[in-house]
ZAMARGU-4260 file (C-alpha; in steps of 0.2 Angstrom, whole numbers, plus 5000, padded with zeros to 4 digits):
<rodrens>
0) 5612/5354/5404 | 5606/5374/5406 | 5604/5382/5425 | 5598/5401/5424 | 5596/5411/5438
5) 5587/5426/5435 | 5582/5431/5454 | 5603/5436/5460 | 5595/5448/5472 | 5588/5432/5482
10) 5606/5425/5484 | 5612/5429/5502 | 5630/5428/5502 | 5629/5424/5520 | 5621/5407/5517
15) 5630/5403/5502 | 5649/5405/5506 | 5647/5389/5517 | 5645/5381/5502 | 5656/5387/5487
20) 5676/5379/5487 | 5689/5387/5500 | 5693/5395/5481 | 5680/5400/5475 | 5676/5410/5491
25) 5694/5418/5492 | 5688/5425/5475 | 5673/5431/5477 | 5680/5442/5492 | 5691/5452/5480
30) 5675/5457/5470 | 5670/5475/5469 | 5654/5475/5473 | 5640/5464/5483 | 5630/5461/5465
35) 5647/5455/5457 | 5648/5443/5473 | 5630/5437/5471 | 5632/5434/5452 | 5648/5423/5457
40) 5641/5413/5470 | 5626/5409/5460 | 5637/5404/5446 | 5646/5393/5457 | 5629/5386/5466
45) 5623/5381/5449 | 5637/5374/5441 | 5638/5362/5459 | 5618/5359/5454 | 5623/5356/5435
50) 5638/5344/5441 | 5626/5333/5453 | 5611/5331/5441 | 5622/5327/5425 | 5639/5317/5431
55) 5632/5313/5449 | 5647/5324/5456 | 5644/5330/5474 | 5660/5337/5481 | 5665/5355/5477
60) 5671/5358/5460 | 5690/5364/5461 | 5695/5373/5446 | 5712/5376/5435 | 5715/5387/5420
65) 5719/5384/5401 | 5731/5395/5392 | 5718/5409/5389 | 5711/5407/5407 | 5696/5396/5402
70) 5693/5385/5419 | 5691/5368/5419 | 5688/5357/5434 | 5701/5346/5443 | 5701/5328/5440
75) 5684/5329/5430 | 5694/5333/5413 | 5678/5327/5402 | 5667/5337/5410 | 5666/5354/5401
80) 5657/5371/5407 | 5655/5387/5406 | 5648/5400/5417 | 5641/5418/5411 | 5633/5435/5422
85) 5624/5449/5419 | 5618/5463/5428 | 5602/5452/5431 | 5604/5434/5428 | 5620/5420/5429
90) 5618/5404/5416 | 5629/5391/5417 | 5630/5375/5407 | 5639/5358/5407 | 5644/5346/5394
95) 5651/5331/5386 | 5657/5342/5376 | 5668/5360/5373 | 5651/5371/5377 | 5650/5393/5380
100) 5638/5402/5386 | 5636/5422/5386 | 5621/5432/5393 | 5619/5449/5394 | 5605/5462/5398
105) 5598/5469/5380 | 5598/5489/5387 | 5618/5489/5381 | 5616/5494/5364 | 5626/5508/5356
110) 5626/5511/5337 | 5645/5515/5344 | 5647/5501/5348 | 5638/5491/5336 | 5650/5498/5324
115) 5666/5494/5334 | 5659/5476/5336 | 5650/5470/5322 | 5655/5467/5303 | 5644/5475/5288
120) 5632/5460/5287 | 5629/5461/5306 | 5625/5481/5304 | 5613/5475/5293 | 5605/5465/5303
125) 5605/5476/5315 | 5599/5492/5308 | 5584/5482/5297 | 5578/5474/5315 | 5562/5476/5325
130) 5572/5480/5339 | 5591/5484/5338 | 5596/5483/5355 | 5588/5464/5354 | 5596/5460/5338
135) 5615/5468/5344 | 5613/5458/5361 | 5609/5442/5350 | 5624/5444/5339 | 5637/5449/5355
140) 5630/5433/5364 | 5633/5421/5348 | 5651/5431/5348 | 5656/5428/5366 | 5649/5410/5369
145) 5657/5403/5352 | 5673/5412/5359 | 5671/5403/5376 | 5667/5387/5368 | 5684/5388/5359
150) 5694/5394/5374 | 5701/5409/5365 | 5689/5422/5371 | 5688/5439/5366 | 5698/5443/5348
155) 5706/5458/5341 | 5695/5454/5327 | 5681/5452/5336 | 5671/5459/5318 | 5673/5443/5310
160) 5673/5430/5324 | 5654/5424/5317 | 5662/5423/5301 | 5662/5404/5292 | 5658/5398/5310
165) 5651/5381/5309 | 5648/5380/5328 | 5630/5377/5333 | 5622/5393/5341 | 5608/5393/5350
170) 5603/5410/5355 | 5586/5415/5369 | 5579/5431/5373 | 5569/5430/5391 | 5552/5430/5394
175) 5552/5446/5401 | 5566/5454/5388 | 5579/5458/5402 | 5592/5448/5394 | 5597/5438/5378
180) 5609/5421/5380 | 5617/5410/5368 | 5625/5393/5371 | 5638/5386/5357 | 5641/5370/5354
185) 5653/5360/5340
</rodrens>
């Protein structure tokens, strides 16, 4: 199951911290800013919608870390998630199944950074597309979800993390271009 919410300046934080975990909300009072805390809570909001409509689970989600800090609920070990934020959007999936999710907005694009991040094959790709920005946030998102999935997250060889990957991707760009997301799945 796949919740986007793609309207974070709608959440008010004053109406929603009633209803994230005693956790959850310690946490979001030691983000930065207010758009951090909106992107949190809604993460949080629609992970408690994904847990109700999927498993039929209503009380509030408590969570506990894995080695490499990927979280996993409390006594709901067979339930997997993952939750991602953007500038604009929050997407959050659970499973049966090891599952990640990445989004991101498609203004981020730097051949700098394209360079730091992606192997020759990917430059490629890159460089022969339409629309660069597009094709790089496509390529970062498969990257970062099929590292979630695993629970490894980000690499030092973060160039070759696509390569012989046998994980299944599936990556979306938005109706109105904003933002690209990829959910990975064995």
């Amino acid at each position: 199951m796949l919740l986007i919410n793609d309207r974070l300046h709608d959440i008010d934080l004053a109406d929603a911290m009633p209803r994230l975990s005693e956790e959850r909300r310690r946490k979001l009072l030691q983000l930065r800013n207010e758009n951090e805390r909106r992107a949190s809570a809604a993460g949080y909001l629609l992970l408690c919608r994904c847990l109700q409509q999927k498993y039929g689970i209503c009380e509030l989600p408590i969570m506990e870390y894995g080695q490499y800090g990927k979280p996993r609920i409390v006594e709901h070990e067979n339930v997997h998630f993952n939750i991602s934020h953007c500038r604009c959007a929050v997407i959050c999936a659970v499973s049966d199944s090891p599952i990640g999710v990445d989004i991101e907005t498609t203004d981020r694009y730097s051949p700098r950074l394209a360079e730091y991040t992606m192997n020759s094959d990917e430059l490629r790709q890159i460089h022969s597309s339409e629309n660069p920005a597009i094709e790089f946030t496509r390529l970062w998102t498969m990257k970062e979800a099929f590292l979630k999935m695993t629970g490894r997250g980000i690499t030092k060889n973060i160039k070759n993390v696509l390569v012989g990957c046998t994980a299944h991707i599936e990556t979306t760009l938005s109706d109105d271009g904003r933002y690209v997301y990829s959910v990975a799945r064995p």
